[in-house]
Every structure is written in structure tokens, then in C-alpha cells.
N, C-alpha and C positions, 0 to 999 in steps of 0.2 A: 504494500500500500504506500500512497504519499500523500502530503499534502503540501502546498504552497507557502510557506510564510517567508513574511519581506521577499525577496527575492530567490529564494531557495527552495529546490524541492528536497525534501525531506520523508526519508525511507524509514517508516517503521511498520510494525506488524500486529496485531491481536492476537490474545491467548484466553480462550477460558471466559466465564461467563460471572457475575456479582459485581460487587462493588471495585471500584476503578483503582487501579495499582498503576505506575509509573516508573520506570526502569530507566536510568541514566546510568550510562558507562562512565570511564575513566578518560583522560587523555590518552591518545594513538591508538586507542580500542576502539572495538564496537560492539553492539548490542547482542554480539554472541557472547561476550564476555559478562554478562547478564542473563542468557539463558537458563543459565543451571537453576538460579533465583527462581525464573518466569516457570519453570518444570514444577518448583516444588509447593508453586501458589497459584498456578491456572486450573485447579478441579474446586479452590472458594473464591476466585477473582476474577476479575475481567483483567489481565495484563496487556500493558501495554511497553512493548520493545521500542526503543527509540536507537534512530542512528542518529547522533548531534549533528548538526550542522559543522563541517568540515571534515568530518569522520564517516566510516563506514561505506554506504551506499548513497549518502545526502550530498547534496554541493558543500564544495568550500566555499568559503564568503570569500568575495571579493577586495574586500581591505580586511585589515588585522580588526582583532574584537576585544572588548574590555569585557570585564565582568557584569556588568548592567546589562550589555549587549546579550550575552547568555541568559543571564534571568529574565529578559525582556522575552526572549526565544522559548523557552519553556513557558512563561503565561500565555502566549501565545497559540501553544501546542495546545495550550489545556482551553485555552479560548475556542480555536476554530472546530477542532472537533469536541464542543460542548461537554465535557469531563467534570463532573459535580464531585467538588471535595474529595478530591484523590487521596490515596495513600501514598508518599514520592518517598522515594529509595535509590539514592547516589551512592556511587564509589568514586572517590578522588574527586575530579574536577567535576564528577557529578554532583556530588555533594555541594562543593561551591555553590553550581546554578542553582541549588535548593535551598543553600541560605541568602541566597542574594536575591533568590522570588517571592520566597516566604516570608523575611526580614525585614523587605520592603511593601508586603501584603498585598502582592499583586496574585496570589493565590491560595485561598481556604482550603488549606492541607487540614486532612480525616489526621493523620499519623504522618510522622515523618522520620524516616531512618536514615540517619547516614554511615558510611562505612569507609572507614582512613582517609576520612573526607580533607578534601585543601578545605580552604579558607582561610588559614590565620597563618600570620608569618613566622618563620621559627626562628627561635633564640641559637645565632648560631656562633660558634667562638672566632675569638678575634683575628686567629690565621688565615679565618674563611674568606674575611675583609681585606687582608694585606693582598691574598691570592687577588682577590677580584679587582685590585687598586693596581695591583703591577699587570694583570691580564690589560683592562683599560688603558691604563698607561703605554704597554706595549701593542694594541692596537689602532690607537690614537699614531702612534709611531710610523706605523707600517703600513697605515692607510693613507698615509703621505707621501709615501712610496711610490714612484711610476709602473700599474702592470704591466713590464718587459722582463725579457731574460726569464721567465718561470715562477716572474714574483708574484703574479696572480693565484697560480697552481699552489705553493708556500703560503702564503696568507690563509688560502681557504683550507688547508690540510691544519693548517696551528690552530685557526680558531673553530674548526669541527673535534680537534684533538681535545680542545680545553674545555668547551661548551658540554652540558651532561648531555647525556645519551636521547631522551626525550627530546631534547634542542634538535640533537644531528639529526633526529629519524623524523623531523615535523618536514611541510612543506613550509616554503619561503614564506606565507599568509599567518602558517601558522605559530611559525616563528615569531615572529614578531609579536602575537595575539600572547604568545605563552610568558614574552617580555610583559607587555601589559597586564598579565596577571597574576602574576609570580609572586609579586609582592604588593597586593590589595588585600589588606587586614579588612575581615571581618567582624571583629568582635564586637562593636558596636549593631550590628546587626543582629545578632543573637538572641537577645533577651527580645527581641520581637517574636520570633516564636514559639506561639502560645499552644499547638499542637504536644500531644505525646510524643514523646522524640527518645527513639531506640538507636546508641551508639553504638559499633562494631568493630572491633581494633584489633590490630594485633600488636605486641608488646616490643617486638622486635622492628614492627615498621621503621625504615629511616626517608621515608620521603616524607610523609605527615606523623612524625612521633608520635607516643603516645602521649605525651606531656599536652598536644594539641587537645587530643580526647578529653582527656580532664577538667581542659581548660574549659572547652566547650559542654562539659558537663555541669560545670559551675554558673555558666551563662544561660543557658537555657533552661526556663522556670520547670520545664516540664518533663526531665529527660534523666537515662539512665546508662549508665556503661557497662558493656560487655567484651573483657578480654581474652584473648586466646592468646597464651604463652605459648612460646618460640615460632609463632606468626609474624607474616612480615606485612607488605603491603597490599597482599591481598588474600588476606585473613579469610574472608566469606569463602573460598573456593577453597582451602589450604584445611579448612575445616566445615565442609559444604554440609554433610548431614545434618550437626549439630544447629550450623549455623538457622537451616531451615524450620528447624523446630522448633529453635529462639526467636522466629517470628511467627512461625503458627501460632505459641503462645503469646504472643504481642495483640497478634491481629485476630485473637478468640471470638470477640466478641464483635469485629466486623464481618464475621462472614455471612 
């Protein structure tokens, strides 16, 4: 299936029949990487599989995207095909667009899970800065450089070399879009959602620590933490049985 929004057509899919479930991936995924979820809640839900906008099966946007840009794209989703009071359940940067739609009450979320979700920026030590100040520094440098002789081929070998992995495996849009998001703190957004809100973490993640969890367990009035020791960043599938039974039991009483 698709639908139109702004300018992008957007591939998602139905599962199952009840009340409405929403499935946002992660960054450079897609909505197969949410399946196993949509498997073990389409015989009480209506799911719904999303490909994000620049991912999967959907267009890339055409300019780079901020965070608002994403949560405006999710109200959206839930606007045009009429979706009353969803249940929404993000991993990573799905998560984000669910605190940045919901924080901003551009959608009356039933329930709201998120798992290793982004949105907050992490406390990181001061090495982390000097690296990123001589990276800068040293491409400030060599962007001044004339590309001749193979310096163009050099240039873009160092800074795919330095850039995380995430970065090198994006396209060029989305590069850019993952710069503008990287570091937009949500926490003042938080305490806006008034929904039951089921955390999901694994202990060992090092892209969204667990110290974020916490955090965001603190802020959000309505909300509770579930860890899975020696999990990383994606807990939910690392521990998929379990995980689904921790939302059966979340989601008892909406089926």
C-alpha cells in the first residue's frame, strides 16, 4: 500500500484487525525490522508497518529533514489514513518521531512504547570533543585544498573513515538530515506525554545508553522501564519472545 504525504509516496502495509498499532523503524532500516513486533500483535491489533520517509520502499525527501519534519510526517500518516488514538511503538529514531509528535500533541496516542529510542543527547567524555574539534579542524583544512592529484579520492576516504558507520551507509539527503538530528534534545518535550508509556532497553546499548532510559523514565509522568541485561541496541529482537509478552501484558486491556 501507499499513501501521498507532502510530497512522498510512502510504503506501508496492514496486519490484523482491532485497535490501531503503529510500527516505526530505526534509522537505515525498515519496516521488516519491525515485523517480528507486527507477528506477535496482529491476531489483537490492526498493525500498521511503516516505511519512513527516506527509508525502505518510501521516497527520500528531497532536502535534508529536522526533527519536527519527522513528527510532522507521522501526524500526518495518522491524519490521512484516519487512525483514532493509536498505540505508537518506535525503535531509535522511531522513537524520536514519537516524542516529537506526541510532545508536541499533534497526536492522541492510546499507549506509547518506545525502545532504545534517540531523542536526548548523550553525556559524552571530553576526548569525544577534542576528536570532533581536530576532525573539524582538519577538515576545515583540506576543504581548502584544490581537488587535483587524488585529493578529492583522500578527502572523501578520511572523512567516511572518521564519520560512524550510520553516517557512511546514509545517502547524501540523509546525511545531512542525521547532522540535523543528532543532536536535538528532547527533554523538554517529554513531560508532554500524558499516554502510558512502556520503555524497552537494553543495558548494554551504546548508541542510546541506558542512562537515556532513565532519564526519560523520570520525565515522562506516565511511564515505566524494562531492561534486558547484556542487550544492546536492539534489545526487542535480541530478546523477541519475552519482549512480546511485555507488551501483551501492557496492551491487556486494549485488545
Amino acid at each position: 500500500m501507499q499513501v501521498r504525504i507532502q510530497d512522498w509516496d510512502i510504503s506501508y502495509e496492514v496486519m490484523g484487525q482491532g485497535n490501531p498499532v503503529i510500527l516505526l523503524h530505526g534509522w537505515l532500516c525498515d519496516r521488516e525490522t519491525m515485523r517480528p513486533i507486527a507477528n506477535g500483535l496482529c491476531e489483537n491489533f490492526k498493525v500498521y508497518l511503516v516505511d519512513i520517509v527516506g527509508f525502505g520502499k518510501s521516497d527520500l525527501p528531497e532536502h535534508p529533514l529536522n526533527t519536527n519534519d519527522f513528527g510532522d510526517f507521522l501526524a500526518e500518516f495518522v491524519n490521512q489514513l484516519e487512525i483514532k488514538n493509536p498505540i505508537l511503538i518506535g525503535h531509535s529514531n522511531g522513537g524520536r518521531m514519537i516524542i516529537n509528535c506526541v510532545g508536541r500533541g499533534m497526536v492522541d496516542a492510546r499507549k506509547v512504547v518506545l525502545m532504545d529510542s534517540a531523542g536526548l543527547v548523550p553525556k559524552r567524555k571530553p576526548k569525544y570533543y577534542v576528536k570532533v574539534g581536530i576532525f573539524k579542524a582538519g577538515k576545515a583544512v583540506l576543504n581548502k585544498l584544490p581537488d587535483v592529484g587524488g585529493m578529492k579520492d583522500f578527502k572523501e576516504k578520511l572523512f567516511n573513515h572518521v564519520g560512524s558507520s550510520d553516517y557512511r551507509s546514509s545517502a547524501p539527503v540523509l546525511r545531512e538530515t542525521m547532522k540535523n538530528i543528532v543532536n536535538e534534545d528532547m527533554s523538554e518535550l517529554l513531560p508532554n506525554i500524558k499516554a502510558p508509556t512502556l520503555l524497552i532497553w537494553g543495558t548494554n546499548d551504546t548508541d542510546t545508553p541506558i542512562a537515556d532510559a532513565k532519564k526519560m523514565e523520570t520525565l515522562i509522568p506516565n511511564a515505566g522501564l524494562v531492561e534486558y541485561p547484556n542487550s544492546g541496541h536492539f534489545a526487542y529482537l535480541q530478546n523477541l519472545p519475552n519482549c512480546i509478552s511485555v507488551l501483551n501484558e501492557f496492551f491487556k486491556n486494549d485488545k
